[in-house]
TISE-32752 format. One record per residue: x, y, z of N, C-alpha, C, O in turn. Coordinates in steps of 0.05 Angstrom, whole numbers, plus 5000, padded with zeros to 4 digits. Each point is the difference from the previous one (the first is absolute). Last residue first. Example, Ala and Ser with C-alpha at 12.3 -4.5 7.8 and 13.67 -1.06 7.14 Angstrom:
BEGIN
525749555142501650245001498550225014501050225004499648634995498250245000501850245000502150005013
This chain:
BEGIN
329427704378503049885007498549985022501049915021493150124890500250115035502349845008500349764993499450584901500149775020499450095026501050215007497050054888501250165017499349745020498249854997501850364892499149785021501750125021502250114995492850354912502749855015499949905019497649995006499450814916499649684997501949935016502350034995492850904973502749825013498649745002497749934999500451084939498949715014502249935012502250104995493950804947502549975019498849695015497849995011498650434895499850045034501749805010500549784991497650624900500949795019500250065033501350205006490350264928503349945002501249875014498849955021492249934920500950075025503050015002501649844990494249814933499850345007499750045018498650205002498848814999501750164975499050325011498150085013503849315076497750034976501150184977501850165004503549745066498749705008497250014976498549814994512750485012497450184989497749695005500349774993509150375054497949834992498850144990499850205013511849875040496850034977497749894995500449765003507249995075498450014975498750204987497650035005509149475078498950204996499850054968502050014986500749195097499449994967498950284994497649975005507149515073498250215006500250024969502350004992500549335096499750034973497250234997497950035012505349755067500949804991501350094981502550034999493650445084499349934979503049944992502150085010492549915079502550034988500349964977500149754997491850565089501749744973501650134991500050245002496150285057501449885012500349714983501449815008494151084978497949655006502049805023499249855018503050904924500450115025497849865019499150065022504149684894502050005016498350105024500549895021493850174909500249695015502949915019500349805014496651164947498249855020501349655012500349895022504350604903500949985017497949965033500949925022497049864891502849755009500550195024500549885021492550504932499249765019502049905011499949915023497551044954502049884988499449775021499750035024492450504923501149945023502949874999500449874980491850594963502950175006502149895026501750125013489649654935502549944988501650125006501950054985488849635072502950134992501749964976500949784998487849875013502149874996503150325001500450124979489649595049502350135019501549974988501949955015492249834923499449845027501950055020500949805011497450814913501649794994500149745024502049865001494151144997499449774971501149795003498749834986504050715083497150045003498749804975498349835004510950344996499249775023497749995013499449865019503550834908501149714989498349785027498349834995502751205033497449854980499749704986497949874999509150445059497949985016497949924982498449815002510550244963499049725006497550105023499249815012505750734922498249914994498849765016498149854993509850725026498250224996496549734995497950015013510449594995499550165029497250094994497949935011506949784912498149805011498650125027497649985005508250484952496850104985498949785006497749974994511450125032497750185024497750014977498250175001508149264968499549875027497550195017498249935015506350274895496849795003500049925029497949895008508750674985498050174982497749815005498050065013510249625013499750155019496850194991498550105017505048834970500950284987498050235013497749965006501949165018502050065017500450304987501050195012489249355003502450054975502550085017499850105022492749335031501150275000502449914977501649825000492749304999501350215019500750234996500949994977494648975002500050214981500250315030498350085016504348814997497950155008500650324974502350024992499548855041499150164974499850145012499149935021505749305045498750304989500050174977502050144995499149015086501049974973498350274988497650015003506449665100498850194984499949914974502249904993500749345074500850164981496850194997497849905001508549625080497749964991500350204977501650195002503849665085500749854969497750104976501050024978494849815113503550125001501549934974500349764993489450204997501249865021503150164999500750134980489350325014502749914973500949865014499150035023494250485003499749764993502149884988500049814984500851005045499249925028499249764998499849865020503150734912501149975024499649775012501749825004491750534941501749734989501850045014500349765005494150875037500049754984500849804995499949795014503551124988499949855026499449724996501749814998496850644921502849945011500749825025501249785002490450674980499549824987502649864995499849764997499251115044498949775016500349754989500749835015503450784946501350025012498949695023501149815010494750714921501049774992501549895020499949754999489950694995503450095016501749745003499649815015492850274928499950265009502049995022500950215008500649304902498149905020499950235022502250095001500649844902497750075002500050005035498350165009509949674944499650204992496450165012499550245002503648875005501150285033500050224980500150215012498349054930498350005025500150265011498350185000506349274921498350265000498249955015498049884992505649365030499750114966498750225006497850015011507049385067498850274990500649984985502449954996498649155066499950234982498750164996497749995008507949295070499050194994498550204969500950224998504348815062499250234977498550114992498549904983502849435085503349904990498950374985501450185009493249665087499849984965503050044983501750175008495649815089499249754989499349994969498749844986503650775100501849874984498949774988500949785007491150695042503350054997501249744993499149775003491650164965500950065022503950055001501949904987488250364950503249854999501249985024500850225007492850344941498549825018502349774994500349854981499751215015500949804983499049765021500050035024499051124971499149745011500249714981498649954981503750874975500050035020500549895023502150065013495149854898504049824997500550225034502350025008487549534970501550214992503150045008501049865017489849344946502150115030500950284985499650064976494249044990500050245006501650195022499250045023502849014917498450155024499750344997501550164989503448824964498450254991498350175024497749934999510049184978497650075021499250244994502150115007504749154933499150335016497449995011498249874990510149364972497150045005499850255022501050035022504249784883500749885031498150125014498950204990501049944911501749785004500949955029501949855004488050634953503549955017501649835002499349795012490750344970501749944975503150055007501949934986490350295074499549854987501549874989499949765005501351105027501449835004499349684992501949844997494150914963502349984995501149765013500849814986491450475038500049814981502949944981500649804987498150775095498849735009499749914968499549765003503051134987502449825016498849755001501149844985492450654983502249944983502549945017501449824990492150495065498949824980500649854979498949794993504950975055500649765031498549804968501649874987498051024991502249804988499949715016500749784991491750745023500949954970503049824997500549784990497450505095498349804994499949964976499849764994508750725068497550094975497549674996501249795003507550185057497550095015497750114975497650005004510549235005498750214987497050135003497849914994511749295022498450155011499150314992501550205002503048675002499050284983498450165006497749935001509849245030497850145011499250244982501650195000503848864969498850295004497850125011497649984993510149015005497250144993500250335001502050105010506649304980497949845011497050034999498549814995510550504942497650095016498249795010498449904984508949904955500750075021497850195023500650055023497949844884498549665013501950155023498450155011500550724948500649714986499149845019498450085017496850724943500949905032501549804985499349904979495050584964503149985004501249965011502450034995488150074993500649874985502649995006500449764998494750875051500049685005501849874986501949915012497351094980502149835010500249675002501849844998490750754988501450124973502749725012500349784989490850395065501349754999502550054962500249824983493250965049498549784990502349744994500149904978501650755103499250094972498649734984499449805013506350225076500149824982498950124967500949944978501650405123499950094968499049954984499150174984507749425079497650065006499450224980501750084985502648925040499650184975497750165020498049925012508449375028497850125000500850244981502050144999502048745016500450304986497350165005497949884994509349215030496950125008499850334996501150195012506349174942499250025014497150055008498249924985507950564943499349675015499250105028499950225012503150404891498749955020499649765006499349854982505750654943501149895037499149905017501249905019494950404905501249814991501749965023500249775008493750914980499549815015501349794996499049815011502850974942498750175026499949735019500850035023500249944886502350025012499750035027501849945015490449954933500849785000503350045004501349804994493450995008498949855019501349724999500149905022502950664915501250205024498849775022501549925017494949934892502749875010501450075017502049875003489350524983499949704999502549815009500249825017498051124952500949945028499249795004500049985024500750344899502849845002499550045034501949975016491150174913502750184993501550055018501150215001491149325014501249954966502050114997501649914984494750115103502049844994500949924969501949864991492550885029501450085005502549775006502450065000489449854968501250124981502250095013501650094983492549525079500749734972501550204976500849864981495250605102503549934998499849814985502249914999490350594992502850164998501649795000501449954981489449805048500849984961502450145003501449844987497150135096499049674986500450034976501249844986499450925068502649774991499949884997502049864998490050565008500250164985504349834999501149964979492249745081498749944968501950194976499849974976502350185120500549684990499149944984501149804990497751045044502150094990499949684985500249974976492150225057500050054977503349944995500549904978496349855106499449814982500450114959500149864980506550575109497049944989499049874981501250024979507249985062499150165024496649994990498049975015512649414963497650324992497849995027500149885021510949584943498350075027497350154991500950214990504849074953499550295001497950065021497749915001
């Protein structure tokens, strides 16, 4: 999870452990089960994903600009079934040289990062030819009522929320990224009790 201030990262440090209680836990261990190779996570949030890499992952670049979570990522990876590197970076600027990464991930990221488009380029540009997008991201309602009361609420929402949009549509940012999506999983989630379900995708997009 991309954020922006030391409060937003103390404050998804206690959120998202309730929020994989109630099943985004298992959205993240589908989210990476494709994954091999040389993989840059950016996002990383407090390392929610480590645990699920399979052994087909050679290592992980992780990368998380909050210092709360960056702190809980570095102990997370500790305990990884394949070995992660933990840094401070932003899914902006990726410290990766072209084509030299098999995969790419976002867990509820581009929802936060201030111009996703850049952060697309990006993994573009690190991906090797072939190379996989693997992508959580929580996106614009398709229904027409909640879609504009996200419109209406996301200036104030992304002032509280570490920039976070819920009104963005990502799959189609990442076509116009010039990846090719694969696979595209469109969801429901209520991510906390008495919240209502919000619109998620889940999917893997390729640089041809």
């Amino acid at each position: 999870m991309d954020a922006h201030t030391p409060s937003f990262g103390r404050s998804y440090a206690r959120v998202g452990p309730r929020m994989d209680a109630r099943g985004a836990a298992d959205h993240r261990r589908r989210l990476v089960q494709a994954a091999h190779g040389a993989v840059v996570e950016i996002g990383a949030g407090y390392g929610a994903t480590f645990p699920f890499y399979p052994s087909a992952v050679t290592g992980v670049l992780a990368l998380e600009p909050d210092p709360t979570l960056r702190a809980l990522a570095l102990a997370a990876a500790a305990t990884a079934p394949v070995p992660v590197t933990v840094l401070d970076g932003v899914a902006e600027s990726l410290p990766a040289p072209d084509g030299s990464v098999d995969v790419v991930v976002s867990s509820l990221v581009l929802c936060s990062v201030a111009e996703p488009s850049a952060a697309l380029a990006e993994a573009v540009r690190v991906l090797k030819p072939g190379g996989q997008l693997l992508f959580y991201e929580h996106v614009r309602s398709a229904h027409r009522v909640l879609g504009f009361a996200e419109d209406l609420l996301t200036p104030l929402w992304s002032r509280l929320a570490g920039g976070c949009h819920p009104n963005r549509d990502t799959a189609a940012t990442i076509v116009r990224a010039g990846l090719a999506v694969e696979s595209l999983d469109r969801f429901g989630f209520a991510v906390l009790p008495g919240n209502p379900p919000l619109a998620h995708v889940l999917g893997v997009a390729v640089k041809v």
